[in-house]
Backbone of each chain as ProteinMPNN parsed JSONL, in Angstrom:
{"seq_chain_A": "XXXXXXXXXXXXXXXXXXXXXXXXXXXXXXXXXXXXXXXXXXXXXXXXXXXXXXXXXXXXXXXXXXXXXXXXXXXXXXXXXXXXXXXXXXXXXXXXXXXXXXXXXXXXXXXXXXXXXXXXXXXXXXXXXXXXXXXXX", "coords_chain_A": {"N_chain_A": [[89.611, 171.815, 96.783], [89.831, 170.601, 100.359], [88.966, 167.916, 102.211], [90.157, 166.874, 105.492], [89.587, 163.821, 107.407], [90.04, 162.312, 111.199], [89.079, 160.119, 112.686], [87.535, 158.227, 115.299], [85.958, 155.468, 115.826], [83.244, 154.305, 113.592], [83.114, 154.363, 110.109], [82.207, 156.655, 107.918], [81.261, 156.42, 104.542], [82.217, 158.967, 102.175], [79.733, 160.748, 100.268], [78.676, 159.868, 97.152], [78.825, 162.032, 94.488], [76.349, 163.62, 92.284], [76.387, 166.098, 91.34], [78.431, 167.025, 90.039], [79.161, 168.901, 87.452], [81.629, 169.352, 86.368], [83.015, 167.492, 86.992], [84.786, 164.883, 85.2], [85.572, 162.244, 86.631], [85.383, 160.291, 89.45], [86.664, 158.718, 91.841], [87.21, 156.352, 94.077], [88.898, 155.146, 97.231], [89.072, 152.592, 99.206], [90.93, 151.476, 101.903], [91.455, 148.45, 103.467], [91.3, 146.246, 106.296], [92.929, 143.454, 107.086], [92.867, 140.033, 107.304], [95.373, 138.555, 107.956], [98.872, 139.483, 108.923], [102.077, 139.667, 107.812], [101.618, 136.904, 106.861], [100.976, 135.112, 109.572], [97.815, 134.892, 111.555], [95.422, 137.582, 112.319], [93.297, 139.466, 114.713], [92.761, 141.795, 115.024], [93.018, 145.238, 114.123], [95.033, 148.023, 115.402], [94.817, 151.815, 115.079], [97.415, 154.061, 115.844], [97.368, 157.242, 116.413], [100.249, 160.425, 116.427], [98.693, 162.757, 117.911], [97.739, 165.726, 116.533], [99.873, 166.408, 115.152], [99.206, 163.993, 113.322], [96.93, 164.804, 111.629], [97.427, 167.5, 110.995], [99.843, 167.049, 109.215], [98.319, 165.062, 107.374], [96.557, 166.718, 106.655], [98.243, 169.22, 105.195], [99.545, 167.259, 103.18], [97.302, 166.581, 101.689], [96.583, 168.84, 100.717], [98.804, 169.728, 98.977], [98.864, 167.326, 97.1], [96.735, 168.115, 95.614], [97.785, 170.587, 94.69], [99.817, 169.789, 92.665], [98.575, 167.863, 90.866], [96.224, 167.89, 88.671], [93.285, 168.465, 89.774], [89.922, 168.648, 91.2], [88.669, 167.723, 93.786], [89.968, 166.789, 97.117], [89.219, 163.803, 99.24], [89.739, 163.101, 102.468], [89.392, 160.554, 104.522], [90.376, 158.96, 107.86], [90.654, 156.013, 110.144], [91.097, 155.934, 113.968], [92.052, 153.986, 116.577], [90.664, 150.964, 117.341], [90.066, 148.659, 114.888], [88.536, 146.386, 112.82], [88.379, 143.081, 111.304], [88.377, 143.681, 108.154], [87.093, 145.715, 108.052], [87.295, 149.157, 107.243], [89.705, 151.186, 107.102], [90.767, 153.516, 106.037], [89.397, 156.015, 104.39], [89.181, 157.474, 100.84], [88.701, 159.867, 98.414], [88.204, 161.032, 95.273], [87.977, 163.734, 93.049], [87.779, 165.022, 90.149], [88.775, 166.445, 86.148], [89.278, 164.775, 84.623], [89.954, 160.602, 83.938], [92.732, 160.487, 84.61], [94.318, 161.638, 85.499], [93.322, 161.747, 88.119], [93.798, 159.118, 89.206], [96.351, 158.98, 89.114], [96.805, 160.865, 91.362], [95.398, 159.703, 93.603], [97.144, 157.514, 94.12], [99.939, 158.517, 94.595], [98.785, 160.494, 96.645], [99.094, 158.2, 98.595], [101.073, 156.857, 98.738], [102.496, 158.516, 99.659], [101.295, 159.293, 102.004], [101.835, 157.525, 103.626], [104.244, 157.414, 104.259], [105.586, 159.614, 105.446], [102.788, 160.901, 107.437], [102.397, 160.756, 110.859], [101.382, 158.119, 112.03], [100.427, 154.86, 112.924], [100.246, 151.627, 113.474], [98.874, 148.61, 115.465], [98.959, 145.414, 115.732], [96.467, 143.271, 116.891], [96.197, 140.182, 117.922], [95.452, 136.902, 118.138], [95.531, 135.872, 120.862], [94.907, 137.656, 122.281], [97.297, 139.821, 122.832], [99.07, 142.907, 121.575], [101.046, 144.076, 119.503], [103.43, 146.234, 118.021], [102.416, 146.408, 114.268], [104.326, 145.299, 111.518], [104.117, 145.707, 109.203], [103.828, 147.486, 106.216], [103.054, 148.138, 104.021]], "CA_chain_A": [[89.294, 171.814, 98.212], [90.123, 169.453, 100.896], [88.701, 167.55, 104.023], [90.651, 165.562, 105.906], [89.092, 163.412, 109.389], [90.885, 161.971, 111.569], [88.123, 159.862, 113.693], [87.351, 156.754, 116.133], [84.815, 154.35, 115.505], [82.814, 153.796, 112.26], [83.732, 155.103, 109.447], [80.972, 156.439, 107.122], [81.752, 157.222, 103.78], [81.844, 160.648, 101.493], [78.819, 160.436, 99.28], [79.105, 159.959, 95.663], [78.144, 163.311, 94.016], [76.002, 163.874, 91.189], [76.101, 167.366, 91.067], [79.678, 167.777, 89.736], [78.592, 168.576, 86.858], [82.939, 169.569, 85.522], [83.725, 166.325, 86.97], [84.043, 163.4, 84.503], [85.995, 161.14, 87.062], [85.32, 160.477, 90.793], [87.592, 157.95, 92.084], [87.062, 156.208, 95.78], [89.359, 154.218, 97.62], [88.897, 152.3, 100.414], [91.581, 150.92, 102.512], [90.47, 147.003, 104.665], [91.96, 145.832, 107.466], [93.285, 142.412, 106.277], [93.06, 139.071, 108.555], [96.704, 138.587, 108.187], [100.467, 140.17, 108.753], [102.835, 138.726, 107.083], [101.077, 135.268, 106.885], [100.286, 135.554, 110.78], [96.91, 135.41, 111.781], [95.581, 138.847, 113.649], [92.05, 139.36, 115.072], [91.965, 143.54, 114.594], [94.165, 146.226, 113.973], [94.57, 149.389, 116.348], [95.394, 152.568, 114.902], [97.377, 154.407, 116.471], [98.553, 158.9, 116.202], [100.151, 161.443, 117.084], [97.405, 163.525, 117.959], [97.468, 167.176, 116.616], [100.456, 166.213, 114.043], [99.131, 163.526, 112.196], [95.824, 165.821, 111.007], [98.436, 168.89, 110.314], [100.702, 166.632, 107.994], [97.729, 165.036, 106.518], [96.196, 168.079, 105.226], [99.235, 169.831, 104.079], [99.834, 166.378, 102.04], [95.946, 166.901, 100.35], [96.79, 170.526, 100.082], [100.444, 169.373, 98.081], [98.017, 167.09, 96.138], [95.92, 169.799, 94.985], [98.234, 171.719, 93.882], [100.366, 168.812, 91.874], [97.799, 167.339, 90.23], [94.809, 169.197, 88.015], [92.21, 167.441, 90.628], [89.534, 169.507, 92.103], [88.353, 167.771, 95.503], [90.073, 165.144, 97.35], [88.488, 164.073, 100.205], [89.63, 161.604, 103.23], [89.158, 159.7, 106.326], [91.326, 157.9, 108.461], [89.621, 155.844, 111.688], [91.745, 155.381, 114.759], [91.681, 153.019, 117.451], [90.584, 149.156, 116.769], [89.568, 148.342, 113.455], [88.17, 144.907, 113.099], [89.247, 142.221, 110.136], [87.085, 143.875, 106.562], [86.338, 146.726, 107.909], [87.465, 149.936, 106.224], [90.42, 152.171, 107.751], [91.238, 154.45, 104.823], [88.803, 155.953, 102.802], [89.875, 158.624, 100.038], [87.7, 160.564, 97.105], [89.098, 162.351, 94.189], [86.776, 164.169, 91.381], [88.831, 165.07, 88.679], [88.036, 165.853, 84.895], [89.663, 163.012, 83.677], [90.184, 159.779, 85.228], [94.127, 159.824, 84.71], [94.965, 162.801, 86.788], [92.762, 160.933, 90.073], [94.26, 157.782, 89.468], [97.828, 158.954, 89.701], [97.226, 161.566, 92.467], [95.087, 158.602, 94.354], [98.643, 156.785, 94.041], [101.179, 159.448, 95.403], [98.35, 160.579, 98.058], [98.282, 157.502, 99.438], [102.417, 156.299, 98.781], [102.884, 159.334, 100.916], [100.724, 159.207, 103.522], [102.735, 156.09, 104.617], [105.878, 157.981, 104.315], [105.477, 160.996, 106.616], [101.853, 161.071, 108.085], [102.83, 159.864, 112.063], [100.059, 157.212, 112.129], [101.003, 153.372, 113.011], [99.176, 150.05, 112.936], [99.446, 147.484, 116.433], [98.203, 144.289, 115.578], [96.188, 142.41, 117.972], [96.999, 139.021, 117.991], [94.107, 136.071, 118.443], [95.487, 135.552, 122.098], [94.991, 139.503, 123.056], [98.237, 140.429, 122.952], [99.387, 143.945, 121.343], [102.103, 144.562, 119.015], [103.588, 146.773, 116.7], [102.999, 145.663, 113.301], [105.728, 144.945, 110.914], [103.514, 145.753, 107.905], [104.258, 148.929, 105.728], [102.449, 148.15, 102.369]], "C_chain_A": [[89.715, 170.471, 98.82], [89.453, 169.373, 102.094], [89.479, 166.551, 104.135], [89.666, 165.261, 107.403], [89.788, 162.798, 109.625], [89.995, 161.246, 112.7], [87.999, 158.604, 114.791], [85.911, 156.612, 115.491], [84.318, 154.569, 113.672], [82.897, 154.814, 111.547], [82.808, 155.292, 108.219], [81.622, 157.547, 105.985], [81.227, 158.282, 103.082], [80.402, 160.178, 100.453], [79.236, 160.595, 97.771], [78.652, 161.595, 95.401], [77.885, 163.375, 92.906], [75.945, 165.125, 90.553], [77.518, 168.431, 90.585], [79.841, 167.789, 88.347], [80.457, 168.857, 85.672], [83.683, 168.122, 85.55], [83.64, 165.161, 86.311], [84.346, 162.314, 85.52], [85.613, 161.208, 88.46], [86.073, 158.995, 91.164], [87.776, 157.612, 93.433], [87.996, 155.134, 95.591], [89.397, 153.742, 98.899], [89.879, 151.013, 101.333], [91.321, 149.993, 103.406], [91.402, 146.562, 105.397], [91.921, 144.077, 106.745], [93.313, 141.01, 107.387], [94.833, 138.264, 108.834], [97.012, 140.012, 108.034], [101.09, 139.463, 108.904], [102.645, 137.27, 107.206], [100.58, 135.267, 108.638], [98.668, 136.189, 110.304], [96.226, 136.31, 112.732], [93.518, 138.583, 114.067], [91.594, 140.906, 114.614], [93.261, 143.892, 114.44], [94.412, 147.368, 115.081], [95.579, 150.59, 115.939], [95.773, 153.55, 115.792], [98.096, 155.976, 115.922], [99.189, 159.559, 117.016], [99.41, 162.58, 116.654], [97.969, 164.883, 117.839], [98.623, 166.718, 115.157], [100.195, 165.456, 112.849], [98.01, 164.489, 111.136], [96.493, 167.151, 110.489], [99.171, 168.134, 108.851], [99.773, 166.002, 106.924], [96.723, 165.941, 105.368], [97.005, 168.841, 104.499], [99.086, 168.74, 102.735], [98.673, 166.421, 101.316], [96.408, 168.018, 99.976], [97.801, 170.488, 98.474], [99.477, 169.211, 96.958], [97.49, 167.6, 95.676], [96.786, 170.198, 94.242], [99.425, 170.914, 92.717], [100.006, 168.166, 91.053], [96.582, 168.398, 89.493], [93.795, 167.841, 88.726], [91.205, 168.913, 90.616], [88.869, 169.0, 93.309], [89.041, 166.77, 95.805], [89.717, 165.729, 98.699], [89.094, 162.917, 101.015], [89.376, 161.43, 104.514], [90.096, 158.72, 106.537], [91.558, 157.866, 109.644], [91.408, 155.707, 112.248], [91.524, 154.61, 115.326], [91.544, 151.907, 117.161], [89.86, 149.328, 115.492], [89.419, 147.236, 113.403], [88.571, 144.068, 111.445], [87.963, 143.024, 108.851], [86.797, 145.234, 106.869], [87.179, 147.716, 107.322], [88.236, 151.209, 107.125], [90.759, 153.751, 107.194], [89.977, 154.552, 103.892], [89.238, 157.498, 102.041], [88.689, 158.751, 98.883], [88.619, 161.45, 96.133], [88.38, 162.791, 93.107], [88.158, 165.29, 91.068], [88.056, 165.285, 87.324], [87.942, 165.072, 84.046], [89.794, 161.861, 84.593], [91.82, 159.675, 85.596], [94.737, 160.417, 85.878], [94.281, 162.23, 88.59], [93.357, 159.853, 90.002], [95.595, 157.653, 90.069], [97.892, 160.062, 90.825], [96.494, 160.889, 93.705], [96.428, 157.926, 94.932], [99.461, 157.058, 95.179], [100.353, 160.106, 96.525], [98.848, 159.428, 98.775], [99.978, 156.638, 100.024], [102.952, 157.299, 99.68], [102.713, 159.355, 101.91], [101.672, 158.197, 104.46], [104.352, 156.323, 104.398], [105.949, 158.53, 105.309], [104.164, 161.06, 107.329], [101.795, 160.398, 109.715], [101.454, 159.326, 112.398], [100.68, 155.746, 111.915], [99.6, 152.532, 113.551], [99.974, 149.248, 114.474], [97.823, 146.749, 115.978], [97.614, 143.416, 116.606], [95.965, 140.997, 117.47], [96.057, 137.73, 118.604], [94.538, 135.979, 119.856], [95.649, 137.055, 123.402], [95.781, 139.973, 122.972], [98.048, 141.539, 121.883], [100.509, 143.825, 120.604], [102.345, 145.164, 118.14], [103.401, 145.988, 115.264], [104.184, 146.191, 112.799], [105.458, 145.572, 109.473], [103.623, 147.0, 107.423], [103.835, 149.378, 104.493], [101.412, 149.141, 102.751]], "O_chain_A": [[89.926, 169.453, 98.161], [89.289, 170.293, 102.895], [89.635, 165.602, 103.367], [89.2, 166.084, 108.191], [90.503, 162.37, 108.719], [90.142, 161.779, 113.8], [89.105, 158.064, 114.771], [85.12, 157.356, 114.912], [85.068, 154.936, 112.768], [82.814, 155.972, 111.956], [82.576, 154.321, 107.5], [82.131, 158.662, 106.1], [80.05, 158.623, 103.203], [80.377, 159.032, 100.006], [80.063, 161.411, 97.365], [78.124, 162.22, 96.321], [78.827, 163.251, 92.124], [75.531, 165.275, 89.403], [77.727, 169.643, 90.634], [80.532, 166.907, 87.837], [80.467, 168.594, 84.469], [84.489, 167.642, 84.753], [82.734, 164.364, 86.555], [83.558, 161.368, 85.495], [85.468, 162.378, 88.814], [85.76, 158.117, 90.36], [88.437, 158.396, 94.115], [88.145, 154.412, 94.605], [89.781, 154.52, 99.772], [89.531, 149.833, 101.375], [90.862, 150.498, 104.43], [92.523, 146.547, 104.889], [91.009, 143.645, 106.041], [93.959, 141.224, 108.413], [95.209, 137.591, 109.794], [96.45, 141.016, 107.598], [101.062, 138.608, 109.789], [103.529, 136.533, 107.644], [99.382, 135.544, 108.69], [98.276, 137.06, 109.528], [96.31, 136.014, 113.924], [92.775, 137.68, 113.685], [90.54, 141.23, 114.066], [94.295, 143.233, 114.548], [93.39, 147.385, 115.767], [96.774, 150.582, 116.237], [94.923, 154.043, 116.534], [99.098, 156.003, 115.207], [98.951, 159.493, 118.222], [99.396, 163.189, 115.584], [98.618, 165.336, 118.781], [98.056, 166.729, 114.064], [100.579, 165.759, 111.719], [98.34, 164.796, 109.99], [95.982, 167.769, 109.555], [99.055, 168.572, 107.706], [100.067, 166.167, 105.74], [96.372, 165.928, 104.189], [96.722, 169.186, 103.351], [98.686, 169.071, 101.619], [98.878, 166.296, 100.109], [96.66, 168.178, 98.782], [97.596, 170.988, 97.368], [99.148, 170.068, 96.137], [98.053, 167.63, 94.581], [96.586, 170.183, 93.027], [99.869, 171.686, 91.867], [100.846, 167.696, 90.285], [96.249, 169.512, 89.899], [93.647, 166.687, 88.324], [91.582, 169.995, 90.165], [88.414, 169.905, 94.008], [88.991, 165.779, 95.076], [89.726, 166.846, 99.216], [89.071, 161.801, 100.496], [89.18, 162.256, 105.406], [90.542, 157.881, 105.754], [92.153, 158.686, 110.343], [92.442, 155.519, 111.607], [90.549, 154.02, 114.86], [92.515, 151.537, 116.501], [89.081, 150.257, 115.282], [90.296, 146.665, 114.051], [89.069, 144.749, 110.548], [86.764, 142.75, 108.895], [86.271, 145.937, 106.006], [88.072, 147.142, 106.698], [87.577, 152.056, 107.728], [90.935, 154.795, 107.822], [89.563, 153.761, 103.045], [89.564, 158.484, 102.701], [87.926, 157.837, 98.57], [89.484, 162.3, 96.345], [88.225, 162.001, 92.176], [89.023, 165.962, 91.63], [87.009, 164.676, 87.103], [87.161, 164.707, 83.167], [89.765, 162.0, 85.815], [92.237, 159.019, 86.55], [95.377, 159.966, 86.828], [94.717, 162.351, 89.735], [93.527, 159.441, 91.15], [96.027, 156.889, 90.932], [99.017, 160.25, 91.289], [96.803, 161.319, 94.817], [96.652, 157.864, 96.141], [99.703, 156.422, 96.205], [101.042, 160.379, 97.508], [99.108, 159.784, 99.924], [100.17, 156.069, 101.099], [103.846, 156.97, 100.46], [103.55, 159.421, 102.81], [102.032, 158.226, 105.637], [105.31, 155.55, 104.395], [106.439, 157.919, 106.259], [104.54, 161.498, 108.416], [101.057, 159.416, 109.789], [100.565, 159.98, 112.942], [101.33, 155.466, 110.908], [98.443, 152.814, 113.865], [101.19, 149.233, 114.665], [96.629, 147.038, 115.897], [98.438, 142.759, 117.242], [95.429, 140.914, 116.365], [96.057, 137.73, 119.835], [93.451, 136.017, 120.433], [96.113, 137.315, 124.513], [95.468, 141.164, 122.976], [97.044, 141.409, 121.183], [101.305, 143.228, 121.327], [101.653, 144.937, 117.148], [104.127, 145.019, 115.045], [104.894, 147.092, 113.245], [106.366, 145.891, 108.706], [103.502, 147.844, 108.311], [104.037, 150.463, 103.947], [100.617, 149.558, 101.909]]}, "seq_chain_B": "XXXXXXXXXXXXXXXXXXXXXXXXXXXXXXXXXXXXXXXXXXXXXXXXXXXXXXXXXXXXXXXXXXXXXXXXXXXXXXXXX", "coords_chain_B": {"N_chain_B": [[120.202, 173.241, 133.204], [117.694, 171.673, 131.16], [114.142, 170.884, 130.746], [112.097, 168.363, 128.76], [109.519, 167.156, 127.059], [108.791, 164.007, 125.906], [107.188, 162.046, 123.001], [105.84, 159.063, 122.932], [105.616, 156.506, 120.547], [104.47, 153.579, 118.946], [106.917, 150.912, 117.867], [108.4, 152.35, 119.74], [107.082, 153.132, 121.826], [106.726, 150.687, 122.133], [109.245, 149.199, 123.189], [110.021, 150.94, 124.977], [107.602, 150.68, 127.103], [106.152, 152.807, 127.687], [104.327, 155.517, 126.823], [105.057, 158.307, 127.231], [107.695, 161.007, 128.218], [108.935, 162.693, 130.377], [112.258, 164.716, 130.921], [114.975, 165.257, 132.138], [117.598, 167.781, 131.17], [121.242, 168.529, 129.963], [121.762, 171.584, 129.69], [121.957, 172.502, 126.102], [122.045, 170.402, 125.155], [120.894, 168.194, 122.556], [118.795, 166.947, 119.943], [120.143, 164.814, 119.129], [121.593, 164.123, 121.36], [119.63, 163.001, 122.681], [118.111, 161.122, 121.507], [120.516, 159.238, 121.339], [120.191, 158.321, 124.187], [117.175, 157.422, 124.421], [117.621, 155.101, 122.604], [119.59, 153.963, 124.03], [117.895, 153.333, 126.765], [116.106, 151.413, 125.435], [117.18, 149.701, 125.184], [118.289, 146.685, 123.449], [116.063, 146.709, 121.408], [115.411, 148.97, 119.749], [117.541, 148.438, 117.827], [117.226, 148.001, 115.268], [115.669, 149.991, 114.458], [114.535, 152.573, 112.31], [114.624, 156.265, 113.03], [112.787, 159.035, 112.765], [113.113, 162.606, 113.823], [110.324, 164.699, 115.891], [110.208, 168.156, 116.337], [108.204, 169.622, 118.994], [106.082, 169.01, 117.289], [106.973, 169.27, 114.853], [108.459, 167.717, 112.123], [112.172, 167.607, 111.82], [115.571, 168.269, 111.032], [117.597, 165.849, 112.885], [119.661, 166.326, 115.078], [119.432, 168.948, 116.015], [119.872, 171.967, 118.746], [118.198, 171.793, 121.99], [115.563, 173.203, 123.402], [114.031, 174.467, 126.742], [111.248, 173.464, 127.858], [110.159, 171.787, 125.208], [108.698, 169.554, 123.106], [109.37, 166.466, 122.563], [109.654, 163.883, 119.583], [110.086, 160.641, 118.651], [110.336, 159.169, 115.811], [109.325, 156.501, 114.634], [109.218, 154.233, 111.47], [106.624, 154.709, 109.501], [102.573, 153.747, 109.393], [100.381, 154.141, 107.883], [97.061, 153.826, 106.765]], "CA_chain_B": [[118.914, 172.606, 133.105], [115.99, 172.434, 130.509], [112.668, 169.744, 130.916], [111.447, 168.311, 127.496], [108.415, 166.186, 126.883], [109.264, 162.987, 124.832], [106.174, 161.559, 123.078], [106.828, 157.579, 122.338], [104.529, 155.878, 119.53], [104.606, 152.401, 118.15], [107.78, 150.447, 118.481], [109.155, 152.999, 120.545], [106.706, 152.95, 122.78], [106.911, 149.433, 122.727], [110.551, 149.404, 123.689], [110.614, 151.395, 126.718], [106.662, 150.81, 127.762], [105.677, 154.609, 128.271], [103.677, 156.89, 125.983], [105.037, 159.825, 127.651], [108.866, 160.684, 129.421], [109.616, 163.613, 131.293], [113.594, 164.152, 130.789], [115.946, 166.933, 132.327], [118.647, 167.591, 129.639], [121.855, 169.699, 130.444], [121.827, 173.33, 128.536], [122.559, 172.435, 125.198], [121.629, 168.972, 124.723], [120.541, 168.215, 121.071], [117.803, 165.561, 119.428], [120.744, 163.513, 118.657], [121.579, 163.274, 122.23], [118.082, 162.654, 123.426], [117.742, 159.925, 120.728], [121.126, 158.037, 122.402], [119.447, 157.948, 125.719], [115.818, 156.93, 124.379], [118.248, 154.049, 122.656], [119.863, 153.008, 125.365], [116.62, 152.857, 127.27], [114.924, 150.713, 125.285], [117.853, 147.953, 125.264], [118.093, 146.25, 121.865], [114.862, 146.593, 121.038], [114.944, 149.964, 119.007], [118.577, 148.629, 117.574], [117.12, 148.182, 113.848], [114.318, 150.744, 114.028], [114.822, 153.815, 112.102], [113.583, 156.892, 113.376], [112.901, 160.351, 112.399], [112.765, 162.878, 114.813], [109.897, 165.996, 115.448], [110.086, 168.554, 117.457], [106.776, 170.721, 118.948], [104.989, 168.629, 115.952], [107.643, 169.467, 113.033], [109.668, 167.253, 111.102], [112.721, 168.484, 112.103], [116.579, 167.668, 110.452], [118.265, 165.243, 113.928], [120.964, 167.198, 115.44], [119.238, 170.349, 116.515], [119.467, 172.323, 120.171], [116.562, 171.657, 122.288], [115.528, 174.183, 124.33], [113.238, 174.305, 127.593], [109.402, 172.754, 127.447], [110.308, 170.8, 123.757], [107.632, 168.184, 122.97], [110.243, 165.749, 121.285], [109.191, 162.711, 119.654], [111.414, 159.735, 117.558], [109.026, 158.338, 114.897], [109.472, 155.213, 113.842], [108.638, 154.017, 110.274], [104.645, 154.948, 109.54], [102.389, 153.4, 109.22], [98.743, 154.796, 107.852], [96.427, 153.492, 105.727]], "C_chain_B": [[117.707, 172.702, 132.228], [115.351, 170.932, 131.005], [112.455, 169.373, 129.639], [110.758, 166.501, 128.13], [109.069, 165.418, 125.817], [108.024, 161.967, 124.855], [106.747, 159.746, 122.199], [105.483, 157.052, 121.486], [105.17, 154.361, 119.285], [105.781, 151.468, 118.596], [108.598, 151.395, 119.498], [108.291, 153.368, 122.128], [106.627, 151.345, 123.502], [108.342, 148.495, 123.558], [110.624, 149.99, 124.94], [108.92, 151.878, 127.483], [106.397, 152.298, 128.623], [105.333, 155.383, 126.733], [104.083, 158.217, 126.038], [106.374, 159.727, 128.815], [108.808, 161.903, 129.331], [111.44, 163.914, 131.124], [114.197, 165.49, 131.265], [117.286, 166.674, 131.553], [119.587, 168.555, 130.465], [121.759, 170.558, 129.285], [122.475, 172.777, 127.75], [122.935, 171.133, 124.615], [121.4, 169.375, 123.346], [119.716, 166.875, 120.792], [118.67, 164.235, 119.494], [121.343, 162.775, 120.453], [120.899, 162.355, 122.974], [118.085, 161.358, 122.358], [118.529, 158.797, 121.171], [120.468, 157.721, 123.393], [118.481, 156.977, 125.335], [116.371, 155.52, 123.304], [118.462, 153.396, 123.551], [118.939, 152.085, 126.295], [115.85, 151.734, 126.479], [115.844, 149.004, 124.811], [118.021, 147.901, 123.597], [117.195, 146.675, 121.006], [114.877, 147.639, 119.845], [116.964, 149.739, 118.001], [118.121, 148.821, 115.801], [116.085, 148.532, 112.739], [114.71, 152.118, 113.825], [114.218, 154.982, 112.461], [114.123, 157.984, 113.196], [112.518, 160.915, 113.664], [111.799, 164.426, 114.408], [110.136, 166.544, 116.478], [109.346, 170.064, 117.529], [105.927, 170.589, 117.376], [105.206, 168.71, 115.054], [108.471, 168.285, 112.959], [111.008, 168.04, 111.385], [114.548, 167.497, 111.325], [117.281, 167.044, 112.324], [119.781, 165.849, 113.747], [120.57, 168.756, 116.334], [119.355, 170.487, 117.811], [118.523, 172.311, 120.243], [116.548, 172.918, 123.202], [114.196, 173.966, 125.506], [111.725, 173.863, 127.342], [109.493, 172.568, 125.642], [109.522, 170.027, 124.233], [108.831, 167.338, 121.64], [109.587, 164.19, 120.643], [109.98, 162.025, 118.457], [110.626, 159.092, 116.847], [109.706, 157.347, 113.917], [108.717, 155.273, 112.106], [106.73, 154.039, 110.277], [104.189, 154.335, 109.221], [100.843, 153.47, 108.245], [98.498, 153.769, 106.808], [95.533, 152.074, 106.023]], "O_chain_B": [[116.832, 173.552, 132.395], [116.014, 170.044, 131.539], [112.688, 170.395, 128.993], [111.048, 165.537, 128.839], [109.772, 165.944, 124.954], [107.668, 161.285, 125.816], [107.585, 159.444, 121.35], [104.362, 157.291, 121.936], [106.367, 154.148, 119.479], [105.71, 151.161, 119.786], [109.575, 150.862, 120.026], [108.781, 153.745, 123.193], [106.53, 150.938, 124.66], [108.326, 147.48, 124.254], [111.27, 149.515, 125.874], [108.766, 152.896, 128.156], [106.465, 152.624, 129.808], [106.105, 155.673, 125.819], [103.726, 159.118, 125.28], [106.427, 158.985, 129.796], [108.623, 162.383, 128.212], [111.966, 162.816, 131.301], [113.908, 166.596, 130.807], [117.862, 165.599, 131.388], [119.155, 169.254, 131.382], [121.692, 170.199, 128.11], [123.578, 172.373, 128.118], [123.846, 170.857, 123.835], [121.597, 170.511, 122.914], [119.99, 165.836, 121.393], [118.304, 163.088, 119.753], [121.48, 161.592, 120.765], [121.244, 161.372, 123.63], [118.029, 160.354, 123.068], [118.032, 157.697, 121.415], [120.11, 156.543, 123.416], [118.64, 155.811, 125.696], [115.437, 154.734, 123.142], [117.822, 152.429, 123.964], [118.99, 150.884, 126.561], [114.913, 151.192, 127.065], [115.489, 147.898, 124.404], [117.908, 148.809, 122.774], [117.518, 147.012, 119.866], [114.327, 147.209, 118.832], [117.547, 150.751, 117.612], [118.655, 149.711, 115.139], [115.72, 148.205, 111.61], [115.127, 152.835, 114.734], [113.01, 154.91, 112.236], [115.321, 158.251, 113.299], [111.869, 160.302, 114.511], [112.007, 165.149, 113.434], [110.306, 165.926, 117.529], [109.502, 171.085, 116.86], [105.414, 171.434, 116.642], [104.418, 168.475, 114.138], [109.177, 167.993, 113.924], [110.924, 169.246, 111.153], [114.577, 166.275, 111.182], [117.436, 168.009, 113.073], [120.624, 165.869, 112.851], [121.304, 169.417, 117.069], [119.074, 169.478, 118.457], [117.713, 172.583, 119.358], [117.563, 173.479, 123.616], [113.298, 173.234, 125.09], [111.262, 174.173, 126.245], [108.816, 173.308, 124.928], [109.44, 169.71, 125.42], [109.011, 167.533, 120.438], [109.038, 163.445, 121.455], [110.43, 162.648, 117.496], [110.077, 158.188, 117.477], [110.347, 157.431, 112.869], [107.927, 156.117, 111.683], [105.916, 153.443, 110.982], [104.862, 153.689, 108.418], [100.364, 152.35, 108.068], [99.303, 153.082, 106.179], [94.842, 151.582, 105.13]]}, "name": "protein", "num_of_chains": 2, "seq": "XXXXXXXXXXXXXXXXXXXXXXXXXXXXXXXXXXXXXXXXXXXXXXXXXXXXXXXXXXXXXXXXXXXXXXXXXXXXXXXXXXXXXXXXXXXXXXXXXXXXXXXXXXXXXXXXXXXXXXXXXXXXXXXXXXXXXXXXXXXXXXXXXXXXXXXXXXXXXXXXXXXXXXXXXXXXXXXXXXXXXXXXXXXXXXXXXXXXXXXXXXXXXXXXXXXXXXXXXX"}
């Protein structure tokens, strides 16, 4: 199974689950807004989509995952709008029965998403300004 | 005459300051022409920004006919995460 969100403001994460009782592995990752780009110091981030496509391409790409990997849930979130320096833009879940199969479909979720998912990053800039970042890691 | 919507994101919106163009095309325009223009327009700026193009929210191969009320959009390199 899959959820994807696609939300503004705070970003509250999936709960652990104790009740999986096939799953040996559960595997979170949580993506932070960083106080640099590229050595530049920023103040926030501001995500930005296209609305209706990025939430279509990101669930096909869990769906893919699913079916590429022997997983059984991945789960994610991914805020829009300002994001502030620490806080937490990306979060992802994967229960799995092993840990190898979440680790490497954690990986290629996430090396994808930033391939094809139309979702970009403007850096705000300690003197207010706006700009695209540059950043792609 | 067709109309197509052209949605601008990220550096491409930052290039020709607009989220959103309006464009009358002659019959039988194509992405690749619409992508010269939305070059041109944005000056230098979009000279060594690669961009994929969708169109009505697909991934689409650059080159195709557009046809009347297209939502086109030129997507720069992504960024998520």
């Amino acid at each position: 199974m899959v959820v994807v969100e696609i939300i503004n403001g705070p970003l509250i994460p999936f709960p652990s689950n104790d009740d999986r009782n096939q799953d040996g592995a559960e595997l979170t990752f949580n993506g932070r807004v960083r106080d640099t780009e590229y050595e530049k110091a920023i103040d926030a981030l501001e995500y930005e989509q296209y609305q209706g496509m990025a939430e279509v391409e990101l669930t096909e790409l869990a769906k893919e995952i699913c079916q590429k990997f022997p997983i059984s849930d991945l789960f994610c979130k991914h805020r829009m709008g300002r994001v502030g320096i620490g806080e937490t833009s990306l979060h992802v879940s994967i229960w799995s029965q092993h840990r190898k199969e979440a680790i490497e479909a954690m990986d290629f979720f996430i090396f994808e998403l930033k391939k094809r998912v139309p979702i970009w990053k403007w850096a705000i800039l300690p003197d207010g300004t706006k700009v695209p970042s540059d950043c792609a890691h | 005459m067709i109309k197509v919507k052209i949605k601008c994101f990220s550096q491409v919106k930052y290039a020709l300051g607009k989220n959103e163009i309006i464009m009358d095309l002659e019959n039988g325009s194509t992405t690749l022409d619409l992508e010269q223009m939305i070059r041109e327009q944005g000056k230098d700026k979009l000279n060594d920004v690669s961009l994929r193009v969708a169109v009505n929210q697909k991934y689409v191969q650059n080159g195709i006919e557009l046809k009347d009320g297209d939502e086109v959009a030129f997507i720069p390199p992504v960024q998520g995460g």
